[in-house]
Backbone as CSV, one residue per row, in Angstrom:
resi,resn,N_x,N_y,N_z,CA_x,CA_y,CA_z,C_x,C_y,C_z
1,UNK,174.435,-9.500,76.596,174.031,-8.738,77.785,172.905,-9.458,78.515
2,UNK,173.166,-9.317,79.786,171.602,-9.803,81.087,171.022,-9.003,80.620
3,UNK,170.934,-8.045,80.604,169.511,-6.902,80.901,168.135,-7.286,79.864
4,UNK,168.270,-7.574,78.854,167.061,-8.170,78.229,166.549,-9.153,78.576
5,UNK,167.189,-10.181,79.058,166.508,-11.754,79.666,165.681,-11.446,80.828
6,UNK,165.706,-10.292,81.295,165.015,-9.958,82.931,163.298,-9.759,82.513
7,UNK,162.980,-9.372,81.026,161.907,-9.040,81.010,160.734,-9.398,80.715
8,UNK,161.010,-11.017,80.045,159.885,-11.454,79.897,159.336,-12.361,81.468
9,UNK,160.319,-12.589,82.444,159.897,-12.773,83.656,159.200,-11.401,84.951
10,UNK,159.769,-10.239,84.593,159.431,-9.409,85.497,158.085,-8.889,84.884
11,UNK,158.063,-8.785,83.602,156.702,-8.430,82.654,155.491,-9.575,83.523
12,UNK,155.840,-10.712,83.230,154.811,-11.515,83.552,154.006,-11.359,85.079
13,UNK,155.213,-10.935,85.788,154.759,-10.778,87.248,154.386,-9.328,87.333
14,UNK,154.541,-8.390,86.540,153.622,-7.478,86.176,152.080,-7.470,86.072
15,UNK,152.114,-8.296,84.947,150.328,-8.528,84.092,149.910,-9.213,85.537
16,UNK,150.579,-10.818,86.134,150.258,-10.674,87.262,149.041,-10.268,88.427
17,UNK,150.300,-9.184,88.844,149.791,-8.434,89.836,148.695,-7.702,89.167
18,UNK,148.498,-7.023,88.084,147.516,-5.965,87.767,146.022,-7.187,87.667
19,UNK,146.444,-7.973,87.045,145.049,-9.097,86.695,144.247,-9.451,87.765
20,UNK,145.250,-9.937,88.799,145.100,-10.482,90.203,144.288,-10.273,91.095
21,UNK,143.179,-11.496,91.839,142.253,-11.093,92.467,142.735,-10.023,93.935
22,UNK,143.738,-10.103,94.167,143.926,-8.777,95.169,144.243,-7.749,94.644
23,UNK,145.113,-7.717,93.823,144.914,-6.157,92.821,144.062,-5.488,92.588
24,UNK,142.769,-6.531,92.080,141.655,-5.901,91.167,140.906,-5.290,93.043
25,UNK,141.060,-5.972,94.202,140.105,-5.716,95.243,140.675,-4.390,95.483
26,UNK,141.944,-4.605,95.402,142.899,-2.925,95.979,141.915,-2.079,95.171
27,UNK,142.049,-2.066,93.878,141.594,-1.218,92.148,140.370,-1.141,92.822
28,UNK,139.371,-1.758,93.269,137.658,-1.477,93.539,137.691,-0.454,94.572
29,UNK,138.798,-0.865,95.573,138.796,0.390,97.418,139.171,1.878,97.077
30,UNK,140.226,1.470,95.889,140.968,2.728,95.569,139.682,3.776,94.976
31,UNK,138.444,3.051,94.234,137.886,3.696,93.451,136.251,4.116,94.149
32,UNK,136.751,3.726,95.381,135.593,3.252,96.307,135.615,4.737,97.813
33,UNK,136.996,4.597,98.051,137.575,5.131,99.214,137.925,7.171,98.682
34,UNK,138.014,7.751,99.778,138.172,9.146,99.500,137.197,9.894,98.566
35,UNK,137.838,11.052,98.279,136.240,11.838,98.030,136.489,12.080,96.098
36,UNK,135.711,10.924,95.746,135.643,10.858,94.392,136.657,10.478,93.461
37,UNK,136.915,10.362,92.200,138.202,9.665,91.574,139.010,10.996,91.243
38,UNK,139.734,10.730,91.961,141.602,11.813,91.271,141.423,12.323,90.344
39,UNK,142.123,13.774,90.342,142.461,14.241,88.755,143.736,13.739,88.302
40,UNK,143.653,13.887,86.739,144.971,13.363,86.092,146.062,13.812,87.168
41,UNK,146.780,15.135,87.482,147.663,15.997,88.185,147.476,15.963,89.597
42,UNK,146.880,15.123,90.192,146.458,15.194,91.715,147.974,14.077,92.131
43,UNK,147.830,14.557,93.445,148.988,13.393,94.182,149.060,11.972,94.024
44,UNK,147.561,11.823,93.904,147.068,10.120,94.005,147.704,9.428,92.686
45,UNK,147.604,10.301,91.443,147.482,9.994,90.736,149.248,10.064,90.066
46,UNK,149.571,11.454,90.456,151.346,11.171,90.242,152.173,10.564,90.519
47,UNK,151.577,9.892,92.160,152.920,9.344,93.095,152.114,7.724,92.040
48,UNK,151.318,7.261,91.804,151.034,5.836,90.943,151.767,5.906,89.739
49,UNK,151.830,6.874,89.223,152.887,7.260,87.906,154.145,6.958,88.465
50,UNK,154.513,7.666,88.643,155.690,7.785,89.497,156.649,6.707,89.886
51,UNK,155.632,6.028,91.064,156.346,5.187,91.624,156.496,3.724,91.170
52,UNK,155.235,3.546,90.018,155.106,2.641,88.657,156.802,2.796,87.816
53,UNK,156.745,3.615,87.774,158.212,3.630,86.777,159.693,3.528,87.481
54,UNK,159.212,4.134,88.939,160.732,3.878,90.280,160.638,2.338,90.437
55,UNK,159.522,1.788,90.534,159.895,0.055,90.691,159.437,-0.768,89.509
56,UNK,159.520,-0.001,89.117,159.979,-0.994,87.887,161.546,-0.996,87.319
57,UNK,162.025,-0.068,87.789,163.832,-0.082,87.644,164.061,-1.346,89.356
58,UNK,163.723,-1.121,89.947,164.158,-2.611,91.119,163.708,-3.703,90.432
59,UNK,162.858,-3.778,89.899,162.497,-5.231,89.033,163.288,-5.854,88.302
60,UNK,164.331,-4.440,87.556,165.113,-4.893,86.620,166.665,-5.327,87.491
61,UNK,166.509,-4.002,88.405,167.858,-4.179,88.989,168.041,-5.964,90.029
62,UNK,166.691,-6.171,90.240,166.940,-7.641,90.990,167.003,-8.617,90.145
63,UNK,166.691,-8.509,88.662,166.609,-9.758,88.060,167.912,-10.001,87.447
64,UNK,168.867,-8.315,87.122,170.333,-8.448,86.666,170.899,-8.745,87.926
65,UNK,170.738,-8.766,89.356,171.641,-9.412,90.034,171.429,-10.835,90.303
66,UNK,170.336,-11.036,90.168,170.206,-12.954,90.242,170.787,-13.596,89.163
67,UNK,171.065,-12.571,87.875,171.750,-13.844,87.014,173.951,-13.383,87.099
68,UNK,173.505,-12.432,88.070,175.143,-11.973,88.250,175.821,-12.540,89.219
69,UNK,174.891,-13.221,90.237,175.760,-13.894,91.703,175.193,-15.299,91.656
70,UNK,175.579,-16.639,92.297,175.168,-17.219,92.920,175.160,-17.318,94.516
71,UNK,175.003,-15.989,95.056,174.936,-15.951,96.609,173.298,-16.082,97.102
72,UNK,173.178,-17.300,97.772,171.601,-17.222,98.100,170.905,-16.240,98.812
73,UNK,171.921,-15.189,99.510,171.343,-14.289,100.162,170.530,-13.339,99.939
74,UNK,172.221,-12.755,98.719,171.225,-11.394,97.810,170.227,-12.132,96.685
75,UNK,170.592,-13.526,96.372,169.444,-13.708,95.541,167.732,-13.705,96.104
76,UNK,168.072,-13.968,97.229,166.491,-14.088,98.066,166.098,-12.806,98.075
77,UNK,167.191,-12.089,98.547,166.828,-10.592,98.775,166.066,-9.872,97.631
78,UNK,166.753,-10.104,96.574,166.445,-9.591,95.607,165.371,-10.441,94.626
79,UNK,164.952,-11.400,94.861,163.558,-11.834,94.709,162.453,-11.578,95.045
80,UNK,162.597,-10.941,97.007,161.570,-10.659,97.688,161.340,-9.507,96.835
81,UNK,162.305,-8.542,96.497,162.052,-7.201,96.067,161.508,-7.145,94.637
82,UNK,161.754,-7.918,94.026,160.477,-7.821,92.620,159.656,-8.251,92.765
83,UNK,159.379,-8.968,93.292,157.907,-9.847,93.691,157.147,-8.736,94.224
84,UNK,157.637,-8.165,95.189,156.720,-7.205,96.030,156.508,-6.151,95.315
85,UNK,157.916,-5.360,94.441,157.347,-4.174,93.456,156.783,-4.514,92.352
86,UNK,156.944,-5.699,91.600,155.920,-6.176,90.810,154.322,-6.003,91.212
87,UNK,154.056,-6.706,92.081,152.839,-6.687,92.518,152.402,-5.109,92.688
88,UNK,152.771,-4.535,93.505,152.818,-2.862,93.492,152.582,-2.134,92.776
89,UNK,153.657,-2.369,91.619,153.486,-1.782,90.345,152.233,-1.751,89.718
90,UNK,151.892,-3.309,89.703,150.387,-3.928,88.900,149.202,-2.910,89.614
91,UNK,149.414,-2.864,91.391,147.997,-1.986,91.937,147.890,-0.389,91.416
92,UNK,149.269,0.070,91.087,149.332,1.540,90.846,148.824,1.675,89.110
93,UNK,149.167,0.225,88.832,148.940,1.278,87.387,147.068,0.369,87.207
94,UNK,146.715,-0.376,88.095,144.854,-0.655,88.115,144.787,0.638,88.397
95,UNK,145.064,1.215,89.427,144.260,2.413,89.774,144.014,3.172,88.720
96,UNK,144.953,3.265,87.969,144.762,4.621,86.954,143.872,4.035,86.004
97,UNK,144.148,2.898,85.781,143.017,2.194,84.671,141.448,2.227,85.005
98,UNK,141.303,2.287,86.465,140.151,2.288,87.198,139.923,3.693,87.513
99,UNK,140.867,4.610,87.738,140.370,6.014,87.362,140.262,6.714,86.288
100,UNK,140.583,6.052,84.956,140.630,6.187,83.632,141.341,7.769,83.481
101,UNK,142.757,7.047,83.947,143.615,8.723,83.856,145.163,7.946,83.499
102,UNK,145.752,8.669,82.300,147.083,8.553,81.359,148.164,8.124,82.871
103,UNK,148.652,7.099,82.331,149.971,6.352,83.168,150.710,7.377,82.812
104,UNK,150.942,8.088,81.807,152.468,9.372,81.183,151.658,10.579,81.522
105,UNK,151.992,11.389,82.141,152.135,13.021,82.258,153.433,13.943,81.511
106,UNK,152.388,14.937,81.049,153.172,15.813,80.750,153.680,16.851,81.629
107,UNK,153.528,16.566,82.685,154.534,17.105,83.432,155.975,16.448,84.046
108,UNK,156.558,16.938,84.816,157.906,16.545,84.762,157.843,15.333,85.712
109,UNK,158.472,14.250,85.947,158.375,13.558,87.213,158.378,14.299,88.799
110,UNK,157.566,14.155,89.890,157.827,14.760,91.021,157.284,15.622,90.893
111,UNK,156.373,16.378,90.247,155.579,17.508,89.931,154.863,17.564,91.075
112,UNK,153.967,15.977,91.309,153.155,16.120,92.638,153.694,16.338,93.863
113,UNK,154.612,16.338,94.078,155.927,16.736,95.308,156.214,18.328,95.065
114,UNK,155.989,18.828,93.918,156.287,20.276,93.791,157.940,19.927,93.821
115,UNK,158.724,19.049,93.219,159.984,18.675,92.696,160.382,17.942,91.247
116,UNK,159.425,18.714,90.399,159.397,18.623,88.915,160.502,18.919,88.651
117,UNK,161.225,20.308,88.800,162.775,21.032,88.641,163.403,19.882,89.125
118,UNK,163.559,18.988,89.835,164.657,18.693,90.807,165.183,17.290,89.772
119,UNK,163.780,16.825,89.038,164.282,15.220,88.191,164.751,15.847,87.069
120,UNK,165.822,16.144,86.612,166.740,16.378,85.375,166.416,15.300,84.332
121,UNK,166.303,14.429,85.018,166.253,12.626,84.022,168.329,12.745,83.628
122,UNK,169.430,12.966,84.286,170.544,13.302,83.730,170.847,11.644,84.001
123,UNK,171.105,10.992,82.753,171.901,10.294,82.395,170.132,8.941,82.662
124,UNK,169.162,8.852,82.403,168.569,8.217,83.049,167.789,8.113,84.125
125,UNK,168.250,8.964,85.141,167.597,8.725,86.288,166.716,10.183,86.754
126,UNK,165.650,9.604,86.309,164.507,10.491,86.190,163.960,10.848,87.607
127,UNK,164.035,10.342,88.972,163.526,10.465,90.053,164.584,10.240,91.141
128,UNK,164.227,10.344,92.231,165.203,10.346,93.730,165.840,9.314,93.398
129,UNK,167.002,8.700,93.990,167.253,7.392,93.971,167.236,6.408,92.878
130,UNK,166.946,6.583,91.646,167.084,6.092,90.556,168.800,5.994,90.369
131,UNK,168.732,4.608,89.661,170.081,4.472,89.536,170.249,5.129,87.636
132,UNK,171.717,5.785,87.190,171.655,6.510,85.767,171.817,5.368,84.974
133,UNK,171.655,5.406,83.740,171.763,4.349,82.637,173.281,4.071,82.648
134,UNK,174.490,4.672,83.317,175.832,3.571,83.566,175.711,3.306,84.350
135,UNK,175.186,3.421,85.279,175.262,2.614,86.296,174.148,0.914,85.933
136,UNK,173.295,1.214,85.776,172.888,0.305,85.309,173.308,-0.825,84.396
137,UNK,174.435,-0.174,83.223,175.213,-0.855,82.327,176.322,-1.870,83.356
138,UNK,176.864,-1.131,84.635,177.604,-1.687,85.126,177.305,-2.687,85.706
139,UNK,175.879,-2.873,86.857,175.552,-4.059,87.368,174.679,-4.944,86.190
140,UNK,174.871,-4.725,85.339,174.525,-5.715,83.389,175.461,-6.573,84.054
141,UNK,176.961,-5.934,83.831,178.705,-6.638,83.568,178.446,-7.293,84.598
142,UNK,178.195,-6.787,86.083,179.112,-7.325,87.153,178.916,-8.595,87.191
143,UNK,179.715,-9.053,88.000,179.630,-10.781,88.711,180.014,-10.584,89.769
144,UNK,179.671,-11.510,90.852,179.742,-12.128,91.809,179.907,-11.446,93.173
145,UNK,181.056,-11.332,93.889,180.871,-10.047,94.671,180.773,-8.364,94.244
146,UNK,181.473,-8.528,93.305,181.075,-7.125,92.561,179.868,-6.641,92.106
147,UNK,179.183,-7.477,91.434,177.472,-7.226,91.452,177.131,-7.105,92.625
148,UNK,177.079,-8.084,93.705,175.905,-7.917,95.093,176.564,-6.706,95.829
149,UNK,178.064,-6.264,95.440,178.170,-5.005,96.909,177.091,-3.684,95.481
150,UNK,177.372,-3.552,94.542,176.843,-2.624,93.498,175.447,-3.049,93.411
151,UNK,174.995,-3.565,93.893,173.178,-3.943,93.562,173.125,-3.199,94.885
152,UNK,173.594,-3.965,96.513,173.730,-3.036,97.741,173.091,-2.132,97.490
153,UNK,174.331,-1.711,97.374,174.753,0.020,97.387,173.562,1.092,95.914
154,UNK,173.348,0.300,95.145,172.010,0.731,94.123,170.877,1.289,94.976
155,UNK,170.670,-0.314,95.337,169.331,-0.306,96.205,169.051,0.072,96.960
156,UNK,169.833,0.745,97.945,169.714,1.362,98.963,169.741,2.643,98.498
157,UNK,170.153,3.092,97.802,169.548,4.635,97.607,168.146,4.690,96.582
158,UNK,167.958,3.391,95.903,166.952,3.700,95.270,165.565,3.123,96.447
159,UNK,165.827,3.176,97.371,164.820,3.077,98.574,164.805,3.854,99.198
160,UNK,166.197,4.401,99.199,165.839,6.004,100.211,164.836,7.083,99.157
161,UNK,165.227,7.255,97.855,164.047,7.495,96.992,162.931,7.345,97.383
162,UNK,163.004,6.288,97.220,161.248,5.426,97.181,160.425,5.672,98.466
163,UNK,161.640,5.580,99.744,160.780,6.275,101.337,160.401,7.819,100.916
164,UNK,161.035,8.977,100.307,160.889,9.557,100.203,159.680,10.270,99.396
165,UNK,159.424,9.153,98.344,158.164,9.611,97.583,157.171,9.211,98.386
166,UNK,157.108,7.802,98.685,155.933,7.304,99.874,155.436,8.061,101.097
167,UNK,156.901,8.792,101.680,156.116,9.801,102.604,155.313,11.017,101.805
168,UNK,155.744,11.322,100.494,154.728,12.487,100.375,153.667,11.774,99.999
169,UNK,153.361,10.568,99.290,151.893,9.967,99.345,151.266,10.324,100.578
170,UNK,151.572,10.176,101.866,151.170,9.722,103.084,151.062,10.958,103.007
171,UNK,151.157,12.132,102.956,151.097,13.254,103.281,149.950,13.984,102.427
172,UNK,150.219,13.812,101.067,149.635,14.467,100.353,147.651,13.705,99.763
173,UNK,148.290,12.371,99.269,147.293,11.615,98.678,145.723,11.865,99.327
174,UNK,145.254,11.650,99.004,143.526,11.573,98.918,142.943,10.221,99.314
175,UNK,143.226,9.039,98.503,142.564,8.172,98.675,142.997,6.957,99.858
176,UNK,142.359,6.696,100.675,142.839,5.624,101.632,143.847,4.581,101.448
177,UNK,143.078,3.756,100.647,144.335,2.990,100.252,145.826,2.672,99.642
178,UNK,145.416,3.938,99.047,146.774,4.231,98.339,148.118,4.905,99.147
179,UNK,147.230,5.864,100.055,147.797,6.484,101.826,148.795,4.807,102.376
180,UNK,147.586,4.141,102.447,148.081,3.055,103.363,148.931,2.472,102.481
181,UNK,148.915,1.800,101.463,150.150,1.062,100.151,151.519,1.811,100.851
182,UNK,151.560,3.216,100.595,152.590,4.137,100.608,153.004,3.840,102.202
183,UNK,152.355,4.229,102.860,153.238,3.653,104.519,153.426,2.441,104.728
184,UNK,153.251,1.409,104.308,153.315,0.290,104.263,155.252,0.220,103.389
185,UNK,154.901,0.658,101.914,156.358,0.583,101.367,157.454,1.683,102.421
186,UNK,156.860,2.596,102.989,158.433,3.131,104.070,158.860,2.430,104.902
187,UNK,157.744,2.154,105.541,158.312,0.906,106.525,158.775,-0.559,105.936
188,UNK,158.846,-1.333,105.013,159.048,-2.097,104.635,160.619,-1.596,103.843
189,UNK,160.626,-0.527,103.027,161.907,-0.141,102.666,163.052,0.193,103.595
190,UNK,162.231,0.866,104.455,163.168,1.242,105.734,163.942,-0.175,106.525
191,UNK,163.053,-1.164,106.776,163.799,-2.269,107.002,165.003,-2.767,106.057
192,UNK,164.110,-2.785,104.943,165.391,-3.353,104.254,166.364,-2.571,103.929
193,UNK,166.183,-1.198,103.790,168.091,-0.612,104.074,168.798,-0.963,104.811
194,UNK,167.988,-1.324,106.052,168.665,-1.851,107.603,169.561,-3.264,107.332
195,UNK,168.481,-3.806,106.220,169.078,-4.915,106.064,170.429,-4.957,105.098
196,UNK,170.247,-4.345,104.375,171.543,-3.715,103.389,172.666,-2.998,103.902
197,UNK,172.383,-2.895,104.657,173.152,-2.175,104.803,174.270,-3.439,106.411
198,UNK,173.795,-4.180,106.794,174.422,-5.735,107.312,175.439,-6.391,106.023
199,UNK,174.541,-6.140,105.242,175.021,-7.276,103.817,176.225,-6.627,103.686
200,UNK,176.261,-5.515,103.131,177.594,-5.225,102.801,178.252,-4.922,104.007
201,UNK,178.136,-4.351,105.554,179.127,-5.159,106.378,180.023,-6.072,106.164
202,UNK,179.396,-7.412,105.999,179.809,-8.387,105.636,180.627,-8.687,104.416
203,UNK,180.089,-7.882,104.008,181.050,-7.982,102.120,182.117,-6.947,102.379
204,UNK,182.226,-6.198,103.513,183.407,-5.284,103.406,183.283,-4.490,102.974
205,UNK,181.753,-3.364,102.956,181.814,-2.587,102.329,180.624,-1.910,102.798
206,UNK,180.360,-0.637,102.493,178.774,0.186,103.085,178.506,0.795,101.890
207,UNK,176.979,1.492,102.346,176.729,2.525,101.588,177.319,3.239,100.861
208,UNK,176.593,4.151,99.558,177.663,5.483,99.281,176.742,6.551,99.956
209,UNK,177.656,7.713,100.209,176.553,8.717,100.313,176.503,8.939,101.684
């Protein structure tokens, strides 16, 4: 199986980003900005949970399609996209280290959305747009055009997710920077559905959903 070979590269660009002199500057603003440090259960602090564990499934899902295609397209594509949620990942989970508050809640995922009920976790997919553990098994198998239209079509709902949690950051959150991180990933996700949604044009195929 791919799926294990993805992790000692996406791990690394993990530690990374969290080590990293712009991480650690994000980690100082975050702890710097708004009115005092988060509670464990506050927005700031769920949607970093949260969205720590939503991209870290794109990390995985881009590194099983780079060893499933040789198309330079989706491979770029899907490079830009761990690189960037890597790094991401690394600022959300400084923060919590810098607010000295548990990466795991015992509450349900989406709690801070007041959509705790709504993540079942059924089959895996614990949040919006999460792809389930077969589906995941499947883009393991795929190859070639069959992986990149199924990575597509993944990714694009696991971004409509991901816009979706980011706007309630923007809505809800407390601390400045973390506000701004979060509008920054809608608009940046929002493009790239745009862009995904060309790709499979081209491949003969769209969205589901």
């Amino acid at each position: 199986m791919r799926r294990a070979s993805w992790i000692a590269a996406g791990s690394a660009a993990v530690l990374l980003a969290a080590a990293g002199g712009f991480g650690v500057a994000l980690a100082s603003d975050a702890g710097d900005e708004g009115s005092g440090t988060p509670g464990a259960e506050s927005a700031d602090a769920g949607f970093a949970r949260d969205m720590a564990v939503h991209h870290q499934q794109a990390v995985e899902m881009s590194y099983l399609v780079r060893e499933g295609t040789d198309d330079p397209e989706v491979r770029r594509l899907a490079y830009d996209i761990a690189q960037t949620q890597a790094n991401q990942r690394g600022m959300m989970l400084g923060w919590l280290d810098l607010w000295q508050l548990p990466k795991v809640s015992a509450e349900p995922p989406m709690s801070w959305m007041d959509m705790g009920g709504m993540a079942s976790g059924k089959d895996g997919a614990l949040m919006p747009g999460m792809a389930t553990n077969t589906q995941m098994a499947a883009l393991d198998k795929a190859e070639g055009k069959q992986a990149e239209v199924l990575y597509l079509r993944l990714m694009t709902e696991h971004h409509k997710g991901g816009v979706h949690m980011a706007e309630g950051c923007v809505d809800r959150c407390e601390v400045d920077v973390e506000k701004r991180l979060a509008q920054g990933m809608v608009e940046s996700q929002q493009s790239e559905i745009q862009l995904m949604a060309e790709m499979l044009r081209k491949r003969g195929a769209k969205a589901e959903g």
